[in-house]
Each structure stands twice: as C-alpha cells, then as structure tokens.
Residue, then its C-alpha position, 0 to 999 in steps of 0.5 A: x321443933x325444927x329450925x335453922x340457926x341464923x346467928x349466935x346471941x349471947x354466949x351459950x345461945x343461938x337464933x333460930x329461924x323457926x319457919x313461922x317465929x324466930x327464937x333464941x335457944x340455949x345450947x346448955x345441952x350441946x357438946x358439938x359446935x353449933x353455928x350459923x346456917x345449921x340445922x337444929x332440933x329443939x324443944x322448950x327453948x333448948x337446942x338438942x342436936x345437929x340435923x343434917x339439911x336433908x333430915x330437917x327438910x324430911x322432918x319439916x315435910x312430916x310436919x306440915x304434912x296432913x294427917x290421915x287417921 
C-alpha cells in the first residue's frame, strides 16, 4: 500500500493518508527519518520505505489502473 504521511503518533509511529482510510503504521522497520508529508510504502501495518513523490504517484497510477488479461 501506498500512502503519505500526515502526521507522527506515538513514538515509532506515523498516520498515513491511504487514499480511501487513513491508518497508523509503525516505522519498526525504518532506519531513514520518516515525517510528515512523505511518501511511503507499506504493508501489514508497517512502513518499509521512503518513495519519492513521482514513484508513488506511478505506483497509485498501476494501482488504480484496470487490468487487461
């Protein structure tokens, strides 16, 4: 899941605006400084990286894209 960070929660936590919820996400597995406004990676309720703006914006677009098959 794609999401961007609109605030710190607790410590070793962040709110993520997820696009349709928004959820709090650990950063247990971060090294990198993570803060408002960034673009993060996620998955079962743990953030596992940084994205740049353009890369979740290209990842969002993949996502909401219709599939062919």
């Amino acid at each position: 899941m794609v999401g961007q960070v609109t605030a710190t929660r607790s410590p070793g936590c962040v709110e993520v605006d997820a696009g349709d919820r928004v959820v709090t996400a650990s950063l247990l597995t971060m090294t990198d400084a993570v803060r408002a406004g960034d673009w993060v990676l996620m998955h079962s309720g743990m953030v596992l990286g940084l994205l740049t703006e353009q890369e979740a914006k290209d990842a969002l677009k993949l996502r909401s894209s219709p599939t062919t098959g």
